[in-house]
Kinemage of the C-alpha trace (Angstrom):
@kinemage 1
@onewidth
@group {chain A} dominant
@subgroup {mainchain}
@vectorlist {calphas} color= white
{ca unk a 1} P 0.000 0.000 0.000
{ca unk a 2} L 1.308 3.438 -1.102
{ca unk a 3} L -0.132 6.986 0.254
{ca unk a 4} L 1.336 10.406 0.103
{ca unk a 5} L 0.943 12.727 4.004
{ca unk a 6} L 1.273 16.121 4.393
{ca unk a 7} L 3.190 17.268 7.345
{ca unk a 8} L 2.616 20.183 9.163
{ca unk a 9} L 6.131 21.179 11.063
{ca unk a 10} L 5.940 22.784 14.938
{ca unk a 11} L 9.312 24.217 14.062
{ca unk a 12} L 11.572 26.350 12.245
{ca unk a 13} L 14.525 23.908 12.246
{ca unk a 14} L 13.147 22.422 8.986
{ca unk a 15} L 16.224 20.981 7.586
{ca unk a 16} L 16.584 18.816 10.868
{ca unk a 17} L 13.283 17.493 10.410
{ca unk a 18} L 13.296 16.848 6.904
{ca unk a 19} L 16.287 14.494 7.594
{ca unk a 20} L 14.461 12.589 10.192
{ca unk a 21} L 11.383 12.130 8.462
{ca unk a 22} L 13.934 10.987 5.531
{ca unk a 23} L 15.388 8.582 7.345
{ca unk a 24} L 12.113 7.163 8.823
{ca unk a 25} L 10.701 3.747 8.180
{ca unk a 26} L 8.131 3.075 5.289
{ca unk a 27} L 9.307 6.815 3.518
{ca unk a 28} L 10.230 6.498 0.244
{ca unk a 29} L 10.513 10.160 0.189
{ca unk a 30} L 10.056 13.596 1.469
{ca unk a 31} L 10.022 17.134 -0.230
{ca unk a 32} L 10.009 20.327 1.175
{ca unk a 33} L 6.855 22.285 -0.166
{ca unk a 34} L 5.065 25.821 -0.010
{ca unk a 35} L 1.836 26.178 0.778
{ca unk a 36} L -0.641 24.986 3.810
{ca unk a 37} L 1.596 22.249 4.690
{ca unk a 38} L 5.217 22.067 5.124
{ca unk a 39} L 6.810 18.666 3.832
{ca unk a 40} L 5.112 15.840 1.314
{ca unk a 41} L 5.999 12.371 2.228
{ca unk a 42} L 5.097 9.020 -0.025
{ca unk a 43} L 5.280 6.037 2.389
{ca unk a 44} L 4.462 2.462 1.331
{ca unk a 45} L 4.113 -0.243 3.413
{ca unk a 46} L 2.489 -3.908 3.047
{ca unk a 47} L -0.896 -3.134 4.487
{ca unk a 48} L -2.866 -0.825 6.016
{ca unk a 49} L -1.906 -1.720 9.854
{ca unk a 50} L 1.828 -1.168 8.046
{ca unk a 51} L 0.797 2.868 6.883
{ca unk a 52} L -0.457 3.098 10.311
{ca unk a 53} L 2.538 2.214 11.677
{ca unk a 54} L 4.745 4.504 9.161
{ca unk a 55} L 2.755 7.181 10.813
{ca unk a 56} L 1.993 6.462 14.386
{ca unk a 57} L 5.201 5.185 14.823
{ca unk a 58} L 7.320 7.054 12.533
{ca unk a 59} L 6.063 10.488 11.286
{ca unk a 60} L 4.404 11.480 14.593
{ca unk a 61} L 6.944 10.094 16.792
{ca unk a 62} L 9.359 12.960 15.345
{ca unk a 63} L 9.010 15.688 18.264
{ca unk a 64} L 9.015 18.582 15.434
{ca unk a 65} L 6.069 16.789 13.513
{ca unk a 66} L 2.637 18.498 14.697
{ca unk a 67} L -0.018 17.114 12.375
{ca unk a 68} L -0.345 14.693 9.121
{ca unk a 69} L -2.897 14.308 6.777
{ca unk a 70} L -2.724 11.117 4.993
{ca unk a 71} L -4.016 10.400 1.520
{ca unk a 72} L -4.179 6.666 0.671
{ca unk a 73} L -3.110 5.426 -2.909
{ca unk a 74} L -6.653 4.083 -4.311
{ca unk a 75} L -5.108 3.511 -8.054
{ca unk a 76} L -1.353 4.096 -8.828
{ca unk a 77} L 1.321 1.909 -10.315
């Protein structure tokens, strides 16, 4: 299962929490982005309990990390 979360950031050290969401479990990758939300992640995983992990575990486990909006992959090679 693929989906792609936005990340809202509690910080201003962005580059230090770009690298740990980076380096977290299940992302495949992470850009920087204007807008509403700070940072675009695509996570997969092999189920659904797995992209709950990726971000209960992962993503929202990073102390700079203050809110994620998740949008699952419905159709996508």
């Amino acid at each position: 299962m693929q989906a792609y979360v936005l990340i809202n950031l509690s910080t201003t050290n962005v580059a230090d929490a770009l690298k740990k969401i980076r380096g977290a479990d299940g992302v495949k990758y992470a850009h920087l982005v204007t807008g509403l939300h700070d940072i675009v992640a695509f996570i997969e995983a092999d189920s659904l309990k797995g992209l709950r992990d990726v971000i209960v575990n992962g993503l929202l486990s990073i102390p700079d990390v203050s809110k994620t909006i998740t949008m699952i992959v419905v159709d996508g090679e």
